[in-house]
N, C-alpha and C positions, 0 to 999 in steps of 0.2 A: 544094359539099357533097353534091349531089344525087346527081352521080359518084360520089361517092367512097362513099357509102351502097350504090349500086348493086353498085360494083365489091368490097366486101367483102362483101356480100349472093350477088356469084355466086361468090366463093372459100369462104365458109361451104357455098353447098351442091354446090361439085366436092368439097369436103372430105368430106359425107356420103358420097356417090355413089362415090367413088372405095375409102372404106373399105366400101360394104354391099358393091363388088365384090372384093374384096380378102378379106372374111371370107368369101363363097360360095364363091371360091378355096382358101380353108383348110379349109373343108366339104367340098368335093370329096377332102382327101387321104384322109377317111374310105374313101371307097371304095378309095384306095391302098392305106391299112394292111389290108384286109379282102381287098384279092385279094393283096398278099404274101404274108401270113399264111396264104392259102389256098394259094397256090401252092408254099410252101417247106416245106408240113406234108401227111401222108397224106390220101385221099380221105375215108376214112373218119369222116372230122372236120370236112369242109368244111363242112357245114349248122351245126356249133354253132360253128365261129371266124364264121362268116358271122353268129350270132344274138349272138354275143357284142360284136361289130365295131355292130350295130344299138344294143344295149340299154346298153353303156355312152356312147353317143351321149345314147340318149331320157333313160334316167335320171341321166345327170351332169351334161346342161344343165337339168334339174328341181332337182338338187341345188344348181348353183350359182344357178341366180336365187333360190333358198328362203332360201340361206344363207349360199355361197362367197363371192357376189358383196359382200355386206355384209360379210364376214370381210379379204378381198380388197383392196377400195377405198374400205371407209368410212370417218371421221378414224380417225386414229392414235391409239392408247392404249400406256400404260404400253413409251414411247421407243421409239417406231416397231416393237413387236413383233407388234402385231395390230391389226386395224384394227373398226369399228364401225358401221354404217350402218342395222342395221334390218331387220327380214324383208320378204324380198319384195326390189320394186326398191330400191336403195340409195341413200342419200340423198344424191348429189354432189354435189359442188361447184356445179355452174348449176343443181342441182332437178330435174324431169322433162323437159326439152327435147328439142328434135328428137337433137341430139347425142349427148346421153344413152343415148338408145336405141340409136342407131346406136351407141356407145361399147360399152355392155350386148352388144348381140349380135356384134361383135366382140373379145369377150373372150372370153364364152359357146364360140367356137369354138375360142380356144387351149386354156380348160380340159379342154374335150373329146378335144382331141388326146392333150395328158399322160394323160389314162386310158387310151388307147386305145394307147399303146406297150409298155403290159405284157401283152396280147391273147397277144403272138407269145413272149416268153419263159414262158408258163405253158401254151402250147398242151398239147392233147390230154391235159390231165390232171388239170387243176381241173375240181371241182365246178362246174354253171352257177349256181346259187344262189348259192354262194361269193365268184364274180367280180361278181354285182350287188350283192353286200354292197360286196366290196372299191371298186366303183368308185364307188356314193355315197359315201361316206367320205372318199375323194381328192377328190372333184369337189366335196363339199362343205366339208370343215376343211384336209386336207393340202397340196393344191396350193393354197389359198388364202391360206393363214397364209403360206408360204416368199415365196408370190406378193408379198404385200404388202411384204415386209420389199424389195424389190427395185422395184415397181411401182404401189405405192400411191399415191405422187406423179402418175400419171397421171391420177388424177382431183381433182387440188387439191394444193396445199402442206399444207393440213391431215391429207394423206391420206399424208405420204411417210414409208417404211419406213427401220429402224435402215443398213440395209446403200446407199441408196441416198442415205440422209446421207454416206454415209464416199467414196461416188463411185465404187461399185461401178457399172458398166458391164455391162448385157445387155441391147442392142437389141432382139430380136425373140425373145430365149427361150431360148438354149444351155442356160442354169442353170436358168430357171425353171421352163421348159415338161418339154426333153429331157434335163438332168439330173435331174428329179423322178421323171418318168416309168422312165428307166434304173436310178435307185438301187432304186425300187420294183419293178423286175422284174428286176431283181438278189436282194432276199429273196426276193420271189416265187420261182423259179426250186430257190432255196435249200430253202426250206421246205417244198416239195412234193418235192425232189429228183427226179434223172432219169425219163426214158420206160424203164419195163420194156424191156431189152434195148439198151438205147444202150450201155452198159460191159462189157467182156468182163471175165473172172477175172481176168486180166493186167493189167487199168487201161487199155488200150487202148480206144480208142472204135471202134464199129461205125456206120458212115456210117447214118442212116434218112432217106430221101429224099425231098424233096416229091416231089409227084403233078403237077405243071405248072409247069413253068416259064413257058411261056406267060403265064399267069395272075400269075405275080411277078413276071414283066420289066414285062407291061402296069402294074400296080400301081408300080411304080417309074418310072414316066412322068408314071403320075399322081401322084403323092406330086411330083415336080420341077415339074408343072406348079402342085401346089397351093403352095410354097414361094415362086412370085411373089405369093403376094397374103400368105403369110407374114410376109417379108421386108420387100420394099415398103412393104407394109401397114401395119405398124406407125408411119411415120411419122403414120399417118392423114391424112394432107394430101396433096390435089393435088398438089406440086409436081416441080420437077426433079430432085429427087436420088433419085426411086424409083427412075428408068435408071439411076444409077452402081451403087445396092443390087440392081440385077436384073442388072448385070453381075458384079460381084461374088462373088453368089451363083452364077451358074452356073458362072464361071470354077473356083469351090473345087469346083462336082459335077462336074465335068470332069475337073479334076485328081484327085479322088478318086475315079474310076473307073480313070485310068491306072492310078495308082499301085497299089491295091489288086487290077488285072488285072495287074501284072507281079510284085509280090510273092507275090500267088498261086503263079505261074505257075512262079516259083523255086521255092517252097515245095513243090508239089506236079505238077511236072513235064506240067502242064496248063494251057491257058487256062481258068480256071473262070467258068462267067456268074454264080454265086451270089456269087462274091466279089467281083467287077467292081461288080454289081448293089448290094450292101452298101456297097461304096466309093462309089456314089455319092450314097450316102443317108449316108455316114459325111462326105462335104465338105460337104452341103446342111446336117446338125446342127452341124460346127464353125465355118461361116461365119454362122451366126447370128446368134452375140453382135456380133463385130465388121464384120460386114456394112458399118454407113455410119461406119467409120472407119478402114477400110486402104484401101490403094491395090490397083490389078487385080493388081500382081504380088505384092504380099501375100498379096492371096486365093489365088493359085494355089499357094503356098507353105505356105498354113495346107489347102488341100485334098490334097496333096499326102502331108504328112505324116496328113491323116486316113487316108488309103487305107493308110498301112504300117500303123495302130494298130490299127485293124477287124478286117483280117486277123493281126494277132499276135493279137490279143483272143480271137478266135475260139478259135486252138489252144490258149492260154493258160487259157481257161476248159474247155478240153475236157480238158486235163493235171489239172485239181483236181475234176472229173466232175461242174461245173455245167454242167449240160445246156438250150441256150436254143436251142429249137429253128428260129430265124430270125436269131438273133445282135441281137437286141433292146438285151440290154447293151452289145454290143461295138459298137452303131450310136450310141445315143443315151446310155449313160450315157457311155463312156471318150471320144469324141467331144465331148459336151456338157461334159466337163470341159477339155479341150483346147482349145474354141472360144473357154471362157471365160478361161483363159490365155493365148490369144495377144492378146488385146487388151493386156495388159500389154506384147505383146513389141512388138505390130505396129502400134500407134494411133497415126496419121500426124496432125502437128500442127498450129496454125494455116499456119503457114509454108508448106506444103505443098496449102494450098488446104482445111483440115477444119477447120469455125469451133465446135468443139465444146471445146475447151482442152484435150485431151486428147494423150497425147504416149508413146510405149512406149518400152521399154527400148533396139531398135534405133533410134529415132530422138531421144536422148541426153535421155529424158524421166527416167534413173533408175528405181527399181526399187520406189519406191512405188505405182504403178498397180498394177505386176504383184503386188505384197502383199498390198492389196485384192481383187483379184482371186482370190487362192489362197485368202485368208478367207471370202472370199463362197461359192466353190466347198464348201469346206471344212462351211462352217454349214448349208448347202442341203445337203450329203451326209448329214451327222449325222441333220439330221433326216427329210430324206425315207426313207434305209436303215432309221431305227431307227422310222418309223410304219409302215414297210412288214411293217418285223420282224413288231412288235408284231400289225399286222393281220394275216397270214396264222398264225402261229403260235398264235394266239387261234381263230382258223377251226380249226385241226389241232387243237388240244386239244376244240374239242368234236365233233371228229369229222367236219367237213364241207369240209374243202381238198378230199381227192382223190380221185378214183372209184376204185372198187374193180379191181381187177387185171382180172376177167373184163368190167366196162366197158370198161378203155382196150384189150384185146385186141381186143372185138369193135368197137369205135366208140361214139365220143361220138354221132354222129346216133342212133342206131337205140336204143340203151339210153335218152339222155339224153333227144332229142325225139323217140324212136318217126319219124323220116323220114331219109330218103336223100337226097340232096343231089346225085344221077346219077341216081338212078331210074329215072327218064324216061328217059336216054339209055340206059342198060342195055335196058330195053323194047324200046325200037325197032331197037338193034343184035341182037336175037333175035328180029327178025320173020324 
């Protein structure tokens, strides 16, 4: 008995251990999205995407412990559509415990992500006011209510969501995290409409080009390195199967760099590093969902096709003159919708060595998963699109979405926070 206390006493706390490194992991992608964003957008902005990339951090993880988290994972109410726990820390399943905590601030870090994917589709043109509205609101009702309906069961039986009764499937976040995020910077996008000078009279688009590539590629390293403890992570537990999930996953950002570097390359008679770069953050969101339930040659299949969808996304939204200046939508929303569809197609079953019951369409599972799957995407769209509507158009009506034409000419830094964001380097290149 003595063993056997011990030996589940040291898998309880590999289990902590393994998730607080898994969520510093996901913490780290902050700094991804904040040098992409910086890197695929003008100089002149860099100091407010860089304040913006901070403050929807500090205040969405304030928003969700106040509020999200109890909306999020607390029992279930009125058939799994929202949940209840209480202000403050939320009252789980085991109480305040060591896990608990560690459960808490490995969440805390995915909510924070979903804000921070709309950063890059509203660049250089919202109000900064505006985007700390937007990003309490999501961090604390929007992404939590969808969250629940999907993930509520991770904190108790009493706690699980309408959609994750019906056997809706998203591992690590395709729908929850990077569908949410996408749909919402989708309106966003929308409702602020383009950067002055992006569309010619003709409806053609006018290239405006980041300032560093440098700075985007690095960012996109790091965004791949933070998606191991993403990914992985999620199981929350030590064991074996995070290597198959971290194979997995890399295999679909691999593929999804190919594929989105050669369709480019058709497309525009160049190797592009933005789209390659894009493809490989477009396999990382569609590998998501189905992460610990396809096989390595699935995943390179579901990455695959993320890279051709990116890049049509891209031109596709630039033909109807929604302007996203980093391709935010065409990463995580068209992506997050697609990652959460091939689980339907690709979900490899017990037989196959996946003790989850789960079984896709090619592996002669029928076509109910993938049904589930279309619905869950489906209800997660409605509403994440139509809060996102609501919130920015509610900002435009009283006047405070978008800075005024002579702000976004001259720069977000110097109008919005009075600094430069090069300063210093300008300086000392005129000594």
């Amino acid at each position: 008995m003595e063993t056997e206390i011990t030996s589940t006493a040291v898998q309880a706390n590999l289990n902590v251990v393994w998730t607080m490194v898994a969520a510093i992991l996901v913490f780290m992608m902050q700094a991804g999205f904040a040098l992409v964003e910086t890197g695929f957008t003008r100089a002149k902005n860099a100091a407010n995407i860089m304040m913006k990339n901070l403050m929807d951090f500090a205040a969405g993880s304030l928003a969700f412990y106040v509020l999200g988290s109890a909306l999020m994972f607390g029992a279930t109410t009125a058939a799994g559509w929202i949940g209840w726990g209480g202000l403050g820390m939320p009252t789980l399943a085991n109480g305040e415990g060591a896990w608990d905590w560690t459960f808490l601030f490995f969440q805390t870090m995915f909510a924070a992500t979903a804000a921070t994917i709309v950063s890059g589709a509203v660049a250089e043109r919202i109000e900064f006011k505006s985007y700390l509205i937007y990003s309490v609101i999501v961090s604390a009702i929007v992404y939590p209510v969808s969250g629940h309906w999907i993930w509520g069961g991770l904190a108790g039986a009493s706690s699980q969501g309408w959609l994750e009764g019906l056997g809706f499937h998203d591992f690590a976040g395709s729908t929850v995290v990077h569908s949410v995020g996408g749909w919402i910077a989708l309106a966003g996008a929308i409702a602020l409409g383009p950067r002055i000078g992006k569309y010619r009279h003709d409806g053609k688009a006018n290239p405006i080009p980041g300032h560093s590539l440098v700075l985007g590629t690095l960012g996109v390293f790091l965004l791949w390195v933070g998606w191991f403890g993403f990914n992985p992570g999620s199981y929350t537990a030590g064991v074996g199967a995070i290597g198959r999930v971290a194979m997995t996953t890399n295999l679909a950002a691999c593929a999804g760099t190919i594929s989105a570097l050669v369709t480019a390359w058709i497309i525009m008679g160049k190797p592009d590093l933005t789209m390659a770069l894009n493809g490989s953050l477009a396999g990382l969101v569609a590998i998501t969902a189905p992460c610990d339930v396809v096989t390595a040659n699935a995943a390179v299949a579901i990455g695959l096709v993320a890279g051709v969808l990116v890049v049509v996304s891209v031109f596709a939204l630039d033909r109807v003159h929604i302007d996203d200046p980093v391709g935010a939508v065409s990463v995580h929303c068209v992506n997050g919708v697609w990652g959460t569809l091939s689980v339907g197609l690709f979900a490899a079953p017990v037989s196959a060595g996946y003790g989850n019951g789960l079984a896709g369409l090619f592996y002669g599972g029928g076509a109910k998963l993938l049904g589930v799957q279309l619905a869950g995407a489906g209800a997660v769209a409605v509403w994440a699109f139509g809060c996102g509507t609501a919130i920015f158009f509610l900002l435009k009506r009283f006047g405070i979405l978008r800075v005024s034409a002579r702000t976004e000419l001259k720069g977000l830094d110097l109008v919005e926070h009075g600094q430069d964001a090069y300063a210093s380097f300008q300086f000392f290149s005129n000594i």
